[in-house]
C-alpha positions in Angstrom: -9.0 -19.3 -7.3 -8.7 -22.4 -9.2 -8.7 -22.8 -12.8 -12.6 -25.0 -12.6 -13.7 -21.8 -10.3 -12.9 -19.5 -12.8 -14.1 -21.3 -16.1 -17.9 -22.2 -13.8 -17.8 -18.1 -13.3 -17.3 -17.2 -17.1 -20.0 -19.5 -18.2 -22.1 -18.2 -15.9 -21.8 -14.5 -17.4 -21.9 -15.8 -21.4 -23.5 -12.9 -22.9 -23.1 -10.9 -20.4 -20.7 -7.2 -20.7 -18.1 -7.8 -17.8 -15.1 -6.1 -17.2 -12.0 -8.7 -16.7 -8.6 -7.6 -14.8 -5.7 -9.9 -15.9 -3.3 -11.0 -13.2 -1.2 -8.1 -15.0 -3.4 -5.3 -14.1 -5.2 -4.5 -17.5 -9.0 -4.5 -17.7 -10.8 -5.4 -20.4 -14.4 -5.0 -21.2 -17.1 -6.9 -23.5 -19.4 -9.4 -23.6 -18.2 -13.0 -22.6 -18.4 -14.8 -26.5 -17.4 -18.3 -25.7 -15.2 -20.0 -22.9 -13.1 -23.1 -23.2 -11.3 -25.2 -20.8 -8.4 -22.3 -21.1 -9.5 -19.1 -22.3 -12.5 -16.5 -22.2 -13.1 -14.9 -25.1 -14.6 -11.2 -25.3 -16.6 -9.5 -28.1 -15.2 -6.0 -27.2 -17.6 -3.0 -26.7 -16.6 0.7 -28.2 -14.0 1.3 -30.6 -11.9 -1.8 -30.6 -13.4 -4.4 -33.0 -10.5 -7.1 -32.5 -11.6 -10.3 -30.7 -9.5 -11.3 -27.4 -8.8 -15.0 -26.0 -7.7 -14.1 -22.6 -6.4 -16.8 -20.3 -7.7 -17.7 -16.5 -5.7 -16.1 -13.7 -7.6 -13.1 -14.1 -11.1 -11.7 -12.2 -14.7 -10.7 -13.7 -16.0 -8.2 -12.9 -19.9 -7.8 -13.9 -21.3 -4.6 -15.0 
C-alpha cells in the first residue's frame, strides 16, 4: 500500500480507537491524535500514558 493510501486511511479514522500492526509485528492501540505526511500519532488507551509517532508501513485496524 502506498504511503498517500495509508496517510488518506489514518485521517479518515482521527479520533477514532484503532489498533495499528507495524510491518514488525507489534500492535498498538489508541485513538488516532494527529497524522502528518510521515507519521500517525496515537493517544494510547489503558495503562501506558506515553504518546507514539509511528511511521507508515504499518495496517489499521478499526475497533
Amino acid at each position: 500500500m502506498s504511503v498517500s493510501r495509508y496517510y488518506n486511511m489514518c485521517n479518515k479514522y482521527v479520533g477514532r480507537c484503532v489498533d495499528i500492526k507495524t510491518h514488525d509485528g507489534h500492535t498498538h492501540r489508541g485513538i488516532i491524535d494527529r497524522v502528518t505526511s510521515d507519521r500517525v500519532f496515537l493517544r494510547p488507551v489503558g495503562g501506558n500514558r506515553n504518546y507514539g509517532g509511528y511511521g507508515y508501513g504499518l495496517s489499521l485496524i478499526h475497533i
